[in-house]
C-alpha positions in Angstrom: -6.1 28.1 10.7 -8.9 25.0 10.0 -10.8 23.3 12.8 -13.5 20.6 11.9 -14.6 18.3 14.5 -11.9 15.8 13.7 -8.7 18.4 13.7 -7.5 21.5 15.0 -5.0 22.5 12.2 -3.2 26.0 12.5 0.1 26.1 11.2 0.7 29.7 12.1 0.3 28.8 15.7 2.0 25.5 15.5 -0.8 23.7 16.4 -1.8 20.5 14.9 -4.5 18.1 17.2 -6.5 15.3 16.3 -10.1 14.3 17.6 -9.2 10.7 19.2 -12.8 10.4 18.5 -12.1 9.7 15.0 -10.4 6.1 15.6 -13.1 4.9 18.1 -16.4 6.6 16.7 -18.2 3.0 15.0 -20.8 5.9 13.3 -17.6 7.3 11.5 -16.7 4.2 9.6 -19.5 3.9 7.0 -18.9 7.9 6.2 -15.3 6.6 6.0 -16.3 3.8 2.9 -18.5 6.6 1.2 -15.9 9.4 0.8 -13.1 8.0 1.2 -12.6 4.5 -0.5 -16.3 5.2 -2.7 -14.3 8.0 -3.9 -10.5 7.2 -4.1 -8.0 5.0 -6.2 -7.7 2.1 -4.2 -4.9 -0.5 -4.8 -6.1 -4.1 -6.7 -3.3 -5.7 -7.8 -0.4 -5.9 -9.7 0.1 -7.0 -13.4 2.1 -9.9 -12.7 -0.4 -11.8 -10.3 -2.6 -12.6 -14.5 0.6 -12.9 -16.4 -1.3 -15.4 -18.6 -4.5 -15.3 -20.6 -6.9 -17.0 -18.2 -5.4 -16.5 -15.3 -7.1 -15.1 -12.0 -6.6 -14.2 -8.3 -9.7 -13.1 -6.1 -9.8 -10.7 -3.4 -11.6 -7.7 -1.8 -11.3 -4.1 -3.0 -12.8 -1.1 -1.5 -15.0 -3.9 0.7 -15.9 -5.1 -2.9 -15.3 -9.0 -4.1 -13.7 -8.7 -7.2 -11.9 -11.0 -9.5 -8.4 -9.4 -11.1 -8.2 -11.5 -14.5 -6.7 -11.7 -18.0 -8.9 -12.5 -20.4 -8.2 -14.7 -23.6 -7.0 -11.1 -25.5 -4.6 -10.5 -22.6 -6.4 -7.5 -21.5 -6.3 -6.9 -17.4 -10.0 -7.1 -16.1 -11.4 -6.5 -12.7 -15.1 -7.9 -12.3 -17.5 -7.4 -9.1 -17.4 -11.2 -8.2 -21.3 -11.5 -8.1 -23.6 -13.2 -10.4 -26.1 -11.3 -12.0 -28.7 -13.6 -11.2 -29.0 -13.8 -7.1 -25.4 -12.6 -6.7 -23.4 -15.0 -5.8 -19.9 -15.1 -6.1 -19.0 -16.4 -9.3 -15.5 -17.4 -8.5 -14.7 -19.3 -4.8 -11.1 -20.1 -5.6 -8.5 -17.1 -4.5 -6.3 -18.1 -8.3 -6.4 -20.3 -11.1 -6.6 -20.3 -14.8 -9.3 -20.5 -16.4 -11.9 -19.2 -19.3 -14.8 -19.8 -17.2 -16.1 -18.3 -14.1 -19.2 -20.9 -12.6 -21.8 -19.6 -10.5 -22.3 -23.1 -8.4 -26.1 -21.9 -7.4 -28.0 -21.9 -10.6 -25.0 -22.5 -13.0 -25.1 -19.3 -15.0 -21.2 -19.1 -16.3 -19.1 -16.1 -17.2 -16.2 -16.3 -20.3 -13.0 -14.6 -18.9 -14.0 -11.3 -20.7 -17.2 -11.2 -18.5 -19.9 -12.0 -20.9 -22.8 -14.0 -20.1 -21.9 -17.5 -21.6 -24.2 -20.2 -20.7 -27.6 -20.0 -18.6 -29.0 -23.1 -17.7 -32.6 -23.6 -19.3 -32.8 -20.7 -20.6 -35.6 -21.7 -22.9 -38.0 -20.8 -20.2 -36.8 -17.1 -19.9 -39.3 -14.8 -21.9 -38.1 -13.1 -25.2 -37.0 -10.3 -23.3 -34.4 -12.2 -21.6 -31.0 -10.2 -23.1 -27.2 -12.0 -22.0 -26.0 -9.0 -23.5 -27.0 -6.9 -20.9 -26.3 -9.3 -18.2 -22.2 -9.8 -18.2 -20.2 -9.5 -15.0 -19.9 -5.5 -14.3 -16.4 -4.2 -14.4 -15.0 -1.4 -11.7 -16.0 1.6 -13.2 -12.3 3.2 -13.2 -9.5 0.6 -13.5 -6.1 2.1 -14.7 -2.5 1.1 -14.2 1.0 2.7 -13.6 4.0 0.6 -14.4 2.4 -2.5 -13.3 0.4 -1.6 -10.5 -3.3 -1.5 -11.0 -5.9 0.7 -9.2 -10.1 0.8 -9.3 -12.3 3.9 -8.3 -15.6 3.2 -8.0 -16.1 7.0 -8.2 -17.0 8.1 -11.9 -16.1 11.4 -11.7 -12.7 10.6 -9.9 -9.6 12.4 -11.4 -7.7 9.7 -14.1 -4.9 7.7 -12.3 -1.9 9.4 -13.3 -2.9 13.0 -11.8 -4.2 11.1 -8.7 -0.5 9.8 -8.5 0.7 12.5 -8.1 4.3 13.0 -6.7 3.8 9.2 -5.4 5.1 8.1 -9.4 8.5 9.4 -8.8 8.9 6.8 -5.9 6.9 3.6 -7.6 10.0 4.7 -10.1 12.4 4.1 -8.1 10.9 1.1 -7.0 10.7 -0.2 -10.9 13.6 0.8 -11.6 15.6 -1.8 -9.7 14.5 -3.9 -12.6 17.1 -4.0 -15.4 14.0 -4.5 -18.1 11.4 -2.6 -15.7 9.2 -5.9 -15.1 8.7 -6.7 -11.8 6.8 -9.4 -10.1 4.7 -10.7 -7.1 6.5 -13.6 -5.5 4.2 -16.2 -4.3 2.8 -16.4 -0.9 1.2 -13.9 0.6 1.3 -12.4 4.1 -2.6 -11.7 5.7 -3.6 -11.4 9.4 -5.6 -8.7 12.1 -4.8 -5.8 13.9 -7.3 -5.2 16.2 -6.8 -1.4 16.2 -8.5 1.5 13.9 -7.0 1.2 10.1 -5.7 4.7 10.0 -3.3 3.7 13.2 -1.3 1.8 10.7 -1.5 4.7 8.3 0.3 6.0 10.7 2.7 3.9 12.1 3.9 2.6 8.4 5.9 5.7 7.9 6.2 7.1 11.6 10.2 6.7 12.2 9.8 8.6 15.7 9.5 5.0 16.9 12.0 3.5 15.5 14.7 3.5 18.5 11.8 2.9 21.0 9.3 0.7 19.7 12.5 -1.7 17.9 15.2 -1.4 20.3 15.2 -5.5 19.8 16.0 -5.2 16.1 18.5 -2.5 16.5 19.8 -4.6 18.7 20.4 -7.7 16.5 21.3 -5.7 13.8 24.1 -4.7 15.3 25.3 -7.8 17.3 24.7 -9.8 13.7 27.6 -7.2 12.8 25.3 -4.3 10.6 26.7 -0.9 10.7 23.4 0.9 11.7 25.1 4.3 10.7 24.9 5.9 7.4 27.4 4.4 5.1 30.4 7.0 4.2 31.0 8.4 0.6 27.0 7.9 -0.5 26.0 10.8 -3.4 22.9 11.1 -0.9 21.5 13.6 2.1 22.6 11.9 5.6 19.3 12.4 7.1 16.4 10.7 6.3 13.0 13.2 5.8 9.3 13.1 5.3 7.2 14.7 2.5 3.9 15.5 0.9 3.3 13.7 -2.3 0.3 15.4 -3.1 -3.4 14.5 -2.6 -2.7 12.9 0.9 0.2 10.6 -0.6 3.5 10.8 1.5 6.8 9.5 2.2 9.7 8.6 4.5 13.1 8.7 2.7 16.2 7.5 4.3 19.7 6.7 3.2 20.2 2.6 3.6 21.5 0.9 6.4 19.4 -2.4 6.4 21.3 -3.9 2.9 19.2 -4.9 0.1 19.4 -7.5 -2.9 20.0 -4.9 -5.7 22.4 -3.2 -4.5 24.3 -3.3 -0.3 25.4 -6.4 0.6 25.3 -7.2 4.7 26.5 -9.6 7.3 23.0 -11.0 7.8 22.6 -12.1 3.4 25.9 -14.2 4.0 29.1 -14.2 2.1 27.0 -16.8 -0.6 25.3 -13.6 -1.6 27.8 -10.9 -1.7 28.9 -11.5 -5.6 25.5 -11.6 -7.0 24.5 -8.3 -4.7 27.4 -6.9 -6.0 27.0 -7.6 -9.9 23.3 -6.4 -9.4 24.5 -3.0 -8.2 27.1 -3.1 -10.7 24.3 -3.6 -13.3 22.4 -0.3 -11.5 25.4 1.8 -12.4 25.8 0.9 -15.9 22.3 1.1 -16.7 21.1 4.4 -14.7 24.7 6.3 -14.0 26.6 6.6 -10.9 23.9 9.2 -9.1 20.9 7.5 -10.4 22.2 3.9 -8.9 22.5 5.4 -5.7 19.5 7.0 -5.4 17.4 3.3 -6.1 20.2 1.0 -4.2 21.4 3.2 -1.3 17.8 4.7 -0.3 15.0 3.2 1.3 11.4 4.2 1.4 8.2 4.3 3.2 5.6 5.1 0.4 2.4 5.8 1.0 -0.3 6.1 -1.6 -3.7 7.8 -0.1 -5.8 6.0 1.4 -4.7 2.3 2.3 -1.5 1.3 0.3 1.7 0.9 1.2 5.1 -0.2 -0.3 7.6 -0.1 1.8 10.7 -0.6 -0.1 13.7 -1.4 2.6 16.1 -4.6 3.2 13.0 -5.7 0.2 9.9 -4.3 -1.4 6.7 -5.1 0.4 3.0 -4.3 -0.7 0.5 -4.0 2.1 -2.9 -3.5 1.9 -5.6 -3.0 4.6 -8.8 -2.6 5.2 -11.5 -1.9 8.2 -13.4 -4.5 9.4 -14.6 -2.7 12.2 -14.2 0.8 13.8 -11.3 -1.3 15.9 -9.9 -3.9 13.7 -8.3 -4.4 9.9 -7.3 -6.8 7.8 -3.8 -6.6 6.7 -2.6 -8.2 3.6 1.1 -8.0 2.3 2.8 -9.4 -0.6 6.4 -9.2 -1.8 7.6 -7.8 -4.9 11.0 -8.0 -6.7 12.5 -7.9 -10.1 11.5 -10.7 -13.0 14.2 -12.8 -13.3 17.1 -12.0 -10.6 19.1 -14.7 -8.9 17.8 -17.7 -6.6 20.4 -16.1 -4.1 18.9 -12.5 -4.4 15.6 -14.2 -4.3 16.1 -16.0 -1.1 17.5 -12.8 0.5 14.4 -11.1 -0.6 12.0 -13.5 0.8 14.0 -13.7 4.1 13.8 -10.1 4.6 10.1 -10.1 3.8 9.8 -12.8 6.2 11.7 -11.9 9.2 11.6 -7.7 9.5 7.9 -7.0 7.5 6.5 -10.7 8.0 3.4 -11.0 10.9 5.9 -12.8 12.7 9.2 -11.1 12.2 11.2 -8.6 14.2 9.0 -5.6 13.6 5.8 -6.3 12.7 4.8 -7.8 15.8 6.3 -4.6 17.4 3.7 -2.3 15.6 1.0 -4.7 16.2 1.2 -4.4 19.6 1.7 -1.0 19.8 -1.8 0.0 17.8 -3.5 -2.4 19.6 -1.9 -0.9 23.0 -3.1 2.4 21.3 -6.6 1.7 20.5 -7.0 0.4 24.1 -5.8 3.4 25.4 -7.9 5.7 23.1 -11.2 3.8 23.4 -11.0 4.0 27.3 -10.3 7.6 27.9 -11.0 9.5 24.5 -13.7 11.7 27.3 -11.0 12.4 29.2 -8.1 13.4 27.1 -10.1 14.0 23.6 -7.3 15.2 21.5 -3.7 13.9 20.1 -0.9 16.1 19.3 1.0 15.9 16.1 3.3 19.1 15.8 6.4 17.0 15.8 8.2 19.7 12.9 5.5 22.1 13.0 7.6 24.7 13.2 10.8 24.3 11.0 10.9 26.2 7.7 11.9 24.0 5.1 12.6 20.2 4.8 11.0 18.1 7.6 12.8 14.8 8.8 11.7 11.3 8.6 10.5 11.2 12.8 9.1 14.7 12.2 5.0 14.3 11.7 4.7 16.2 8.3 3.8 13.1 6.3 1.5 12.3 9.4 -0.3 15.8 8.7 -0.5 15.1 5.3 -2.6 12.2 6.0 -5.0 14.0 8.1 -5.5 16.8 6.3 -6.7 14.8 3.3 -8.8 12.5 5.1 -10.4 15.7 6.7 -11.1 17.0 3.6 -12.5 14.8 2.1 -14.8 13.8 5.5 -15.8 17.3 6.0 -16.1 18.3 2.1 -14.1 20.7 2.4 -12.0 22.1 -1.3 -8.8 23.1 0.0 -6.1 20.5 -0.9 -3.3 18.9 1.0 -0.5 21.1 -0.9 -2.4 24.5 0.4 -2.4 22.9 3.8 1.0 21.8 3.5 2.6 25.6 2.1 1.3 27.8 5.1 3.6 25.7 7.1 
């Protein structure tokens, strides 16, 4: 058993309660930012947003500015958008090209590999003056894994790859509906508010217990628009969907494929205009990986989570989503869609229309889950004296493999977040065994 003030977790007892204090405490969000995203991986981008030398997008990171860049060598960068002389941001536009960054204040400018290029008058610095020593600073940890690209600010953080964990296996499966293993960012990107605590949508990104409640209205339409909502018959696959621990507060829902997706299950919804290219891209799956293999990228779906604030939810299409706390009760969300370099304009359009209308900010989920957390946080922030504790046990007590609406992956969460709030050494997997 392990109590803190933010959990009571005893898996012998099948107990497993959370201090609602915890998503409405303001005094707990700047611990949060210290030793949790201070010290974690934390998504920035992915290779494809700098194909080209030159070429930049801007955005936060850990509550950082940065710029993500590719300098003139084709190396990926990512600089802490700040000038070194009164710190201003160097670069105001969110993506370009270019081989300059300008600071518009005082007109110190940056090359693309961060050096110290030009300073305005600088005949009437003193000898000690050294541009050397003054080039944009770089994240201190910036590693990639097939294409995705993560910065720790935390020196002494584990290298990417063992921080991973068992998350790779699913980013593979993810990559892998590539036939050269290149895939891309599709322009436009999805950003908007959920007034509601950050680790609510931790939550709610791979909770499945409220599927048939929360979404009854999609269900709905998917089946009048003529979608068989069961599992499909004859899949080399489990028939459930279930939930697992990753490793170092990573987790997952996997579930067998009902929703159709442009690499592989063609649907009613895509149009009979898509059905030949769906079905040459699965046939393409099966050449290139073998029969089981195929099925395991086409015919699953997943809802990955990589500790603390990334998401890919890979369904109908593969969505990135990132957020970050604003405030004890509100985030910003930001989502972009990702699919293989070069497919079809048909396969394209039924990627982008998926990413749109089930994951989009105004689709037929997302506005679901939006209300619910901010129904949530309303109802936590008003009685958390009252009733001061939630209960996750869903699956507590089953030996074995936990289902997709069981709260495993929901524990897994917690238990890392605890850990590294209270400073506690036991891991997540220890955690996760005595269950």
């Amino acid at each position: 058993m392990k109590n803190s003030p933010y959990i009571i977790d005893n898996p012998a007892g099948h107990d497993f309660r959370l201090n609602r204090r915890t998503l409405v405490d303001p005094d707990i969000l700047p611990m949060e930012r210290d030793r949790i995203f201070d010290a974690c991986w934390i998504y920035a981008g992915h290779e494809s947003e700098v194909a080209k030398p030159g070429d930049f997008v801007t955005r936060d990171v850990a509550g950082r500015p940065v710029i993500l860049c590719r300098d003139g060598a084709g190396e990926v960068r990512l600089f802490l958008n700040t000038c070194r002389h009164r710190g201003a941001k160097v670069c105001r536009e969110r993506q370009g090209n270019t081989k300059r960054f300008y600071c518009f204040y005082h007109g110190w400018s940056y090359d693309n590999t961060g050096r110290l290029a030009a300073v305005p008058g600088d005949d009437a610095y003193p000898a000690e003056f050294d541009r050397a020593e003054l080039g944009l600073t770089e994240a201190p940890r910036f590693e990639a894994y097939r294409g995705f690209w993560f910065a720790s600010f935390n020196e002494a953080a584990p290298d990417l790859d063992t921080y991973l964990a068992g998350a790779k296996n699913y980013i593979d499966l993810v990559v892998e509906q590539s036939p050269d293993g290149r895939m891309e960012i599709v322009t436009g990107i999805q950003e908007y508010d959920i007034q509601a605590n950050w680790k609510l949508l931790v939550e709610n990104s791979f909770d499945d217990y409220h599927l048939h409640s929360t979404h009854s209205t999609w269900l709905e339409y998917m089946k009048d628009s003529g979608v068989d909502i069961k599992v499909p018959k004859g899949l080399l696959l489990p028939k459930k969907g279930i939930g697992k621990d990753l490793g170092n507060g990573h987790a997952v829902i996997d579930n067998c494929n009902f929703r159709g997706r442009p690499v592989a299950t063609w649907i009613p919804l895509y149009g009979e205009s898509a059905k030949p290219a769906i079905e040459a891209a699965k046939a393409e799956l099966v050449g290139r990986l073998g029969e089981e293999r195929a099925e395991r990228v086409a015919n699953t779906n997943r809802n990955l989570f990589v500790f603390p604030n990334l998401m890919i939810n890979d369904g109908s299409s593969v969505t990135v989503r990132a957020f970050w706390p604003e405030a004890v009760d509100r985030m910003k969300v930001t989502a972009w869609a990702l699919g293989p370099v070069g497919e079809s304009a048909v396969m394209r359009k039924v990627r982008l229309d998926s990413f749109l209308t089930f994951y989009g900010p105004g689709g037929l989920a997302t506005p679901d889950d939006v209300e619910a957390l901010e129904q949530v946080q309303q109802g936590l922030t008003s009685t958390v004296k009252e009733v001061p504790w939630s209960v996750m046990t869903r699956g507590i007590a089953k030996d074995g493999e936990q289902l997709n609406s069981d709260e495993l992956h929901l524990r897994t969460f917690w238990r890392r977040w605890n850990a590294l709030m209270t400073g506690e050494a036991a891991t997540t997997a220890a955690a996760a065994a005595a269950e």
